[in-house]
C-alpha positions in Angstrom: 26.2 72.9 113.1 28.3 69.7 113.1 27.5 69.0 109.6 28.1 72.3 108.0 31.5 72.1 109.9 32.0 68.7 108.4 30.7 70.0 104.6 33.1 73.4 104.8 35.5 72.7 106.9 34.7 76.1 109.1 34.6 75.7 112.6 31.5 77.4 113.5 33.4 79.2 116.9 35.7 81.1 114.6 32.8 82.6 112.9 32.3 86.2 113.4 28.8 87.7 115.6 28.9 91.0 113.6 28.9 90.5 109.9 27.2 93.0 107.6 26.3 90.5 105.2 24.4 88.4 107.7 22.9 91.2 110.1 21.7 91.8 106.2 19.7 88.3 106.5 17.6 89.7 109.5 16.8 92.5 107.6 15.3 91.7 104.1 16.7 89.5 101.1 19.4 92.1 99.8 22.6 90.0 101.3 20.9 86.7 99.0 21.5 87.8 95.5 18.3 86.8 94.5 18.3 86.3 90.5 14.3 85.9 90.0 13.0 89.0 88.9 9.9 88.4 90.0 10.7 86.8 93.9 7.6 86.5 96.0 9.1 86.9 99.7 10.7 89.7 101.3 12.0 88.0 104.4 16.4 86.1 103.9 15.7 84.4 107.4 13.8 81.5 106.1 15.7 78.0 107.5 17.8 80.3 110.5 16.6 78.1 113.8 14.4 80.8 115.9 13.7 83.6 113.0 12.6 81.5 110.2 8.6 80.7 111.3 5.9 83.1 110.3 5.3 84.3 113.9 9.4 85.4 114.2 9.4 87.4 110.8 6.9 89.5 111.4 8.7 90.6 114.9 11.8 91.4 112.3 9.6 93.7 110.5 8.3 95.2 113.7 11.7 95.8 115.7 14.2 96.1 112.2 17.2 94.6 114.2 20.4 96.6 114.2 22.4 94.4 116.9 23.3 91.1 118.0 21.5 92.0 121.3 18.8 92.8 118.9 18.4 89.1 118.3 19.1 88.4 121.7 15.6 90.4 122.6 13.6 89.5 120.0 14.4 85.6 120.7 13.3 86.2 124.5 10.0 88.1 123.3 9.5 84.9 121.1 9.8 82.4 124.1 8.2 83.9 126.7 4.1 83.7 126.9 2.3 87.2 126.4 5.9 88.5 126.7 5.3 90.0 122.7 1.6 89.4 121.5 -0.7 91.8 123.4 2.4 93.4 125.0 5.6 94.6 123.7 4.3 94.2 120.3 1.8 97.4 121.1 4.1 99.3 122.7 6.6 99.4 120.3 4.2 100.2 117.6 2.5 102.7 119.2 6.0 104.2 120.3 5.2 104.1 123.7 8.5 102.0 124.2 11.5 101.3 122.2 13.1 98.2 121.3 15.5 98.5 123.9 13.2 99.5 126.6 10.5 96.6 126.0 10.5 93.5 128.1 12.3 91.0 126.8 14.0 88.4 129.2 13.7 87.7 133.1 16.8 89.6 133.6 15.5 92.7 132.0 13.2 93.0 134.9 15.6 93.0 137.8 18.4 94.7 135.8 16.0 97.8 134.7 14.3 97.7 138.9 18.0 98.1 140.1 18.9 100.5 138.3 15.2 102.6 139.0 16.9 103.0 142.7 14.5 99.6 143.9 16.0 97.6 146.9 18.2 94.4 145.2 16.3 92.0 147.0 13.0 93.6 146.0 13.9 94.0 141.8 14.8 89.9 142.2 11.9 88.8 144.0 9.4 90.9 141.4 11.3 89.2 138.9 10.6 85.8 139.7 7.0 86.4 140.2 6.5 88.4 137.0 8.5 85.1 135.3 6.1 83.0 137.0 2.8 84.4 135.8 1.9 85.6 139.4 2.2 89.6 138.1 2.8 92.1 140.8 1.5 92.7 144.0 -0.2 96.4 145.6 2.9 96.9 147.3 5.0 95.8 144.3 3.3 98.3 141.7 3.6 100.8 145.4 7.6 100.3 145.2 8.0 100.8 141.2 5.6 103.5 141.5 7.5 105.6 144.1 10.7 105.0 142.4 9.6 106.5 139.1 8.7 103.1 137.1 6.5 104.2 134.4 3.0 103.1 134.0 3.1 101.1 131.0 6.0 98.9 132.7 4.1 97.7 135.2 1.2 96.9 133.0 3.3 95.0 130.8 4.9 93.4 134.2 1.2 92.0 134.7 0.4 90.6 131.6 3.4 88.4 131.4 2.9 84.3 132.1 6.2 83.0 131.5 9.9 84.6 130.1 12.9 83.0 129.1 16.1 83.7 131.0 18.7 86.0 128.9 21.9 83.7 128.9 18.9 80.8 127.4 18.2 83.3 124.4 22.2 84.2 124.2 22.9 80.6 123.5 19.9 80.3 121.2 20.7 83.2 119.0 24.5 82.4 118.7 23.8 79.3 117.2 21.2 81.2 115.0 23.7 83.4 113.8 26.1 80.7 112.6 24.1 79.0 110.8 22.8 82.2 109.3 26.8 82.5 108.3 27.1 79.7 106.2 23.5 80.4 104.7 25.2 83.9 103.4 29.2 82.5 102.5 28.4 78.7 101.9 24.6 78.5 100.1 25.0 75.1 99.1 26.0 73.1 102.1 23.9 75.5 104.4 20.8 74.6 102.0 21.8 70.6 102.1 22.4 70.3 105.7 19.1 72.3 106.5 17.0 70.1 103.9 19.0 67.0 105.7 16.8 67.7 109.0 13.8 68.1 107.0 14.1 65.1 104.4 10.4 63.3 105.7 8.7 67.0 104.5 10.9 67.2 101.1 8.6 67.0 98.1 10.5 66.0 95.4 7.9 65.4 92.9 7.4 69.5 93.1 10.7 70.9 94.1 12.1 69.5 91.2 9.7 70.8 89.1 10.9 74.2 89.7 10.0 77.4 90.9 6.9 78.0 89.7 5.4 74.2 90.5 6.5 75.2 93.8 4.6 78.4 94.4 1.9 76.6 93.0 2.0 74.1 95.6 2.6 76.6 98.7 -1.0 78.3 97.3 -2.5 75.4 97.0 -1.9 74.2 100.6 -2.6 77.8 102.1 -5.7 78.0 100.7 -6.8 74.7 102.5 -6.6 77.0 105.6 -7.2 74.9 108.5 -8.3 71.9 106.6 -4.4 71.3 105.8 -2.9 68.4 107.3 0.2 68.7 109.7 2.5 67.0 107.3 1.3 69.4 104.1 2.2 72.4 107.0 5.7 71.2 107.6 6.3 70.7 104.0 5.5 74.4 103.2 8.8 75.4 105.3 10.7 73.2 103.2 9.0 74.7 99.8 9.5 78.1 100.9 13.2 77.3 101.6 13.5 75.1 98.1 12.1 78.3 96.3 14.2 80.2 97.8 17.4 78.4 96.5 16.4 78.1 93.5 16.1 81.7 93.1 19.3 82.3 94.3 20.5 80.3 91.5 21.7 77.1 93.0 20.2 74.0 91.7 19.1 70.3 93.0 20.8 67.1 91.4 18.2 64.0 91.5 19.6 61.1 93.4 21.4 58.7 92.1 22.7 55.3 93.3 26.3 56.0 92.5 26.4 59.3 94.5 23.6 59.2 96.5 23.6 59.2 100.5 20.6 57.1 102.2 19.3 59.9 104.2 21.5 63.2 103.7 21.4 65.7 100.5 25.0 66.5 100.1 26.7 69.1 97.5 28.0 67.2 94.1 29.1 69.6 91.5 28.2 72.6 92.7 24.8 71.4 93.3 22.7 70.2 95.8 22.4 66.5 95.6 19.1 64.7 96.5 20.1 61.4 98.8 17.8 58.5 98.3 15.3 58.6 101.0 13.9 62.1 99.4 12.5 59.8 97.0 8.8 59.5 97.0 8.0 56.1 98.6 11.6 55.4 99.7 12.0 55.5 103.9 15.0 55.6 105.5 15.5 51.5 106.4 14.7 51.3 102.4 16.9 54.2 101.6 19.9 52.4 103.5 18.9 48.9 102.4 19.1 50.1 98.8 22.6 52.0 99.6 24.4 48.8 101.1 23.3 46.5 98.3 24.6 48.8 95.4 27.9 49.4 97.3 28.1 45.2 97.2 27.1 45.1 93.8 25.7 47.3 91.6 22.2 47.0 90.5 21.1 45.6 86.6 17.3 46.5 86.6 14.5 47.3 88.6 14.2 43.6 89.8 17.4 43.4 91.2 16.6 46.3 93.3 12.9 44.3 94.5 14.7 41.8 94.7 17.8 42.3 96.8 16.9 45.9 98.5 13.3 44.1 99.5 12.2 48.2 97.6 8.4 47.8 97.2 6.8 48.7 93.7 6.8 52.3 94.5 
């Protein structure tokens, strides 16, 4: 957030919570202006902090947010522990509950038990036992019953193990949707500051290569299954995220020594510039090293750079 406010000049607390354009992100790839014909994903959150993993956009295709408080439900159901898988996940499908009726956050529980006609004292203590993982008691499930809580309610009450508080998945999601802000109004810098926290998973070899060698490379890694390293995992964010740019028609610029930062890919005539340490082989003490010598002096041949950046041979 600090360094997109740096790269734009926007302060992220004027931003709006209710664009069209970015509720659009949650939604599919129509707010991205995607200029490949033939794009493979159909998902615009990739690179938003707390919708961009697998597990996330396929709760945006179940629930098809429509709100902020949306967001606000789906980050508690992606927090808590059997909160979504096995629970609200089914019930929505199934139609057995709505979106708004599912059990997202700790609150929910009291809020929803208060308003049912249960004693105050009663609706908090069932919430911080349901929180906890210790489910509901006879007389609990007695109380809820009496004061019409439906059935599947207090089966989901019992399956939970742990839920996030709501003001937790408030803060979360407001962050979210900034950043999601200057993905939609300012592509570039959103693109270089996101890459900037991933730099040690950023292939350049294949990003640079384009499209295509990228897809190729996602495919290849997928189809290791399990036998995929951790490193080769993280990197298919980062590919996923590079093919996404690219196909919104924003290219990368290939570092140079001139323009180059050590460790962050910044936005140099309209593109998105690579900073050293994205080079294959070059770390960040190297990437720095290599920065302060040039700015001294700058460098006459490969030698030079052995020589007074101490850069091994790759």
């Amino acid at each position: 957030i600090r360094q997109l406010q740096d790269m734009t000049g926007v302060d992220p607390l004027t931003l709006p919570l209710n664009d069209d354009k970015v509720k659009g992100l949650f939604l599919g790839i129509s707010t991205l202006d995607i200029q490949e014909e033939n794009y493979k994903y159909r998902h615009g959150s990739f690179g938003i902090p707390e919708f961009g993993t697998k597990f996330v956009r396929q709760m945006l295709d179940d629930t098809r947010p429509s709100r902020f408080g949306d967001l606000v439900r789906i980050s508690g159901f992606s927090h808590g522990t059997d909160v979504w898988l096995n629970n609200a996940q089914e019930y929505i499908r199934s139609g057995v509950a709505t979106m708004k009726d599912a059990i997202s956050t700790r609150d929910d529980i009291m809020n929803y038990l208060i308003h049912k006609g249960l004693p105050n004292s009663n609706a908090f203590k069932i919430m911080e036992n349901v929180r906890k993982g210790k489910g509901l008691s006879e007389k609990d499930m007695e109380l809820m019953r009496e004061n019409d809580v439906p059935e599947w309610y207090i089966d989901s009450c019992n399956k939970i193990k742990y839920m996030f508080p709501r003001a937790h998945a408030v803060a979360y999601v407001m962050m979210s949707y900034r950043i999601a802000y200057y993905k939609v109004y300012y592509p570039r810098e959103f693109y270089a500051t996101t890459f900037t926290t991933k730099v040690n998973d950023f292939d350049a070899e294949t990003i640079l290569k384009g499209p295509k060698a990228i897809l190729d490379k996602i495919e290849s890694i997928e189809n290791k299954g399990k036998n995929a390293t951790k490193k080769e995992e993280d990197s298919v964010t980062v590919l996923e995220l590079a093919y996404e740019m690219l196909c919104r028609g924003y290219d990368f610029k290939e570092a140079s020594l001139e323009h180059s930062d050590p460790v962050k890919f910044k936005v140099l005539d309209d593109k998105v510039l690579l900073p050293l340490m994205a080079l294959t082989g070059v770390g960040e003490t190297a990437a720095r090293l290599i920065a302060e010598e040039h700015r001294k002096q700058p460098f006459h041949s490969v030698e030079e750079i052995q020589k007074r950046a101490r850069a091994n041979k790759t």
